[in-house]
N, C-alpha and C positions, 0 to 999 in steps of 0.2 A: 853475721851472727843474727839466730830469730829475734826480737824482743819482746816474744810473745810465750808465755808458758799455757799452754794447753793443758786442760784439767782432764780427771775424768769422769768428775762429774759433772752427773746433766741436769742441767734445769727441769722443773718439773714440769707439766703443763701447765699447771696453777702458774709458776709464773714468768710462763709463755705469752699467756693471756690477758696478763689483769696489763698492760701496756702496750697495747699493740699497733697504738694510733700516735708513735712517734714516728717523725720524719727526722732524718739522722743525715748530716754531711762532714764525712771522715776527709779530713783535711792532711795529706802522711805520703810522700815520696816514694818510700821502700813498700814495694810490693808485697816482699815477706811476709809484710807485717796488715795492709791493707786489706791484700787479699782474704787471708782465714779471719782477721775482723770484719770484712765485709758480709764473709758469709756466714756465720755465728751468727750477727746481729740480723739477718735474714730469716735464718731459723727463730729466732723470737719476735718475727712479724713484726718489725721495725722495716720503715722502707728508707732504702741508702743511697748517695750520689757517693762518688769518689773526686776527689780534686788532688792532683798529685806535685802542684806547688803553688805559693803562696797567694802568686797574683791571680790566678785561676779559681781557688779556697776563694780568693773575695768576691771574684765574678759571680760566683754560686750564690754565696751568701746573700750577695746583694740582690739577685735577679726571684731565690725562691725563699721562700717561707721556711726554714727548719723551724724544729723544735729543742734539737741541740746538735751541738757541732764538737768534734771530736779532732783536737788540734793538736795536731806535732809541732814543737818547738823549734828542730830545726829543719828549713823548708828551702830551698830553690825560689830565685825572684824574691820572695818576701817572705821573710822572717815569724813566726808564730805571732810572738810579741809584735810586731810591730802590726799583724792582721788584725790581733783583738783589742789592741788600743784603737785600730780605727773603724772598727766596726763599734764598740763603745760611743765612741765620739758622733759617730751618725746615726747613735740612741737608738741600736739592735740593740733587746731584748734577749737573744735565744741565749739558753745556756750553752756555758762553754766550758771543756772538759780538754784541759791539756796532758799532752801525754808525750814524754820526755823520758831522754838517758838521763838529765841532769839532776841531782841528788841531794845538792847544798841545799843547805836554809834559806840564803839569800836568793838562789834560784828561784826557787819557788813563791817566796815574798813577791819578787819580781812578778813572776806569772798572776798568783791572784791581785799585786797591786793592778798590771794593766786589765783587769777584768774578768778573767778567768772566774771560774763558779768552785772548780776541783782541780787537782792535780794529781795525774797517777804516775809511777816514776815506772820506767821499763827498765828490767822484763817485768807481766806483769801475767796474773791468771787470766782468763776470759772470764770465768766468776766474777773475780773480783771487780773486774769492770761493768759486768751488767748487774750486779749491786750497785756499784756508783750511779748507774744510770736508772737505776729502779726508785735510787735517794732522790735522785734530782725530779726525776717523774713526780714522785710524791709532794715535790713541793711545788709544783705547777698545780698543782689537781686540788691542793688547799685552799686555792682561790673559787674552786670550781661548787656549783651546786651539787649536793650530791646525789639525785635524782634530777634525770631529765627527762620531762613530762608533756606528753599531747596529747590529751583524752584519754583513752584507755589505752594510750600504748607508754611505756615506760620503759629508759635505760638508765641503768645503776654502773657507771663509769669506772667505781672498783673494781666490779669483774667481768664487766662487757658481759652483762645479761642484758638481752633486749624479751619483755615480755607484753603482752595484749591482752588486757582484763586476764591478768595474773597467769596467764601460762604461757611458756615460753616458745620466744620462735627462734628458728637456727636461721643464722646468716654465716655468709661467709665473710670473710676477713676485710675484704674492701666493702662489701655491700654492708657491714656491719659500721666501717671508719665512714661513707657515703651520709648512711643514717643519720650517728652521731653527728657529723659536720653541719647538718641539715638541723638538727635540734638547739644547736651553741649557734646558731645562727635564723633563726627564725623568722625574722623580720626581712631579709637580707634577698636576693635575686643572687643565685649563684649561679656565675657564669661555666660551660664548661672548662674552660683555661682555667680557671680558679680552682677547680674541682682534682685536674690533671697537675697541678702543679703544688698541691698539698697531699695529694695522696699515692699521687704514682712517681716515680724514678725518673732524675731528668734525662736522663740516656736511652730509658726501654721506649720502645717502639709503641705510641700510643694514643689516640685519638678521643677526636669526640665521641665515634661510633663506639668504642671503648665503655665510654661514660653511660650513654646512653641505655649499651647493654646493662648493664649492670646497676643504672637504674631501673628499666624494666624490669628484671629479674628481683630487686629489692620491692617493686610493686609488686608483683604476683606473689610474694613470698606471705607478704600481710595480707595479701586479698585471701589466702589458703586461710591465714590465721585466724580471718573473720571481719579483718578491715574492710567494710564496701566502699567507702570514700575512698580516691587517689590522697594518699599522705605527702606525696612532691607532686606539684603541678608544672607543667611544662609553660613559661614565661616567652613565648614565640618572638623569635629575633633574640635574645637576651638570654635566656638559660635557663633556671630551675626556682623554685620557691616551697618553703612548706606550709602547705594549707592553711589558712587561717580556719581556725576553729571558731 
């Protein structure tokens, strides 16, 4: 059986975009169901790991940085519950979004007592869950400035506008999340491992040479826009920084 209802509505672009710098690890057995979640949450430029039982879910969890985790309750090797009680207990942070056939009251109690953030019961829309995860987005981002400022260049995190003395430059999707990364961390030497393991997939095929492009390509883009300063400096032996102004 699917446990997945499929809509037919589409997300708009609007809010394709206002989130697109989530890092997402679906933790879920049954491919059925893995697979058209994996690729849905693709299409609204969320980037995804899959782990298809429990003890594998923690490998992940513990080795990269999400930003939330997308947990079936019943899993192969180790149990939902018993992943996000110990992931709790070793004071992960990321949200956690459990996603279960189970129905009862007490189930659920269960789930958010060991830590869980939400629970959604299958079958479920695909709407309705990236509503849930546009909830939880929002309350990560409460904590956040809400302009992110370097001289004349500004991003507004609501809607992933990145602009330079007020008019707007277009990036693409990673050189856009690159950016941002770069501004929530300012003080910071980012390595490229650092870089590859919050923003690209831990499966796809991908390099420093990766990172590198795509920093250059995020410099020539501000240099068109009228930047003449490099805004990332390259940190030789060690990886990347943003300029101190």
């Amino acid at each position: 059986m699917l446990w997945i209802k499929v809509s037919d509505q589409i997300l708009s672009p609007l809010n394709k975009v206002l989130y697109i710098n989530m890092k997402i690890l679906i933790i879920e057995d049954d491919d059925r169901i893995a697979q058209p979640l994996g690729e849905d949450l693709r299409h609204q430029n969320h980037v995804i790991d899959l782990a298809r039982d429990g003890v594998e879910g923690l490998e992940y969890a513990q080795s990269t940085t999400y930003d939330l985790i997308l947990l079936d309750l019943m899993l192969p090797k180790l149990d939902g519950i018993s992943l996000c009680r110990q992931l709790r207990t070793l004071g992960s942070k990321v949200f956690i979004l459990m996603l279960t056939a189970k129905d009862l009251t007490s189930d659920k109690v269960i789930g958010l007592d060991a830590g869980a953030d939400d629970y959604l019961i299958k079958p479920f829309e695909l709407e309705e869950l990236a509503a849930r995860i546009r909830a939880l987005s929002r309350r990560s981002l409460q904590t956040r400035e809400p302009l992110l400022i370097h001289g004349d260049l500004k991003i507004d995190p609501s809607n992933c506008q990145v602009t330079f003395r007020e008019k707007p430059v277009l990036l693409t999707t990673k050189e856009y999340m690159i950016l941002e990364c770069f501004l929530r961390n300012p003080h910071q030497v980012l390595t490229r491992t650092f870089l590859l393991d919050k923003l690209w997939e831990f499966d796809k095929f991908s390099g420093d040479e990766t990172v590198r492009t795509h920093i250059t390509n995020l410099r020539r883009k501000l240099k068109f826009a009228g930047r003449k300063e490099e805004i990332i400096e390259t940190v030789y032996g060690l990886g990347y920084r943003l300029q101190i102004i």
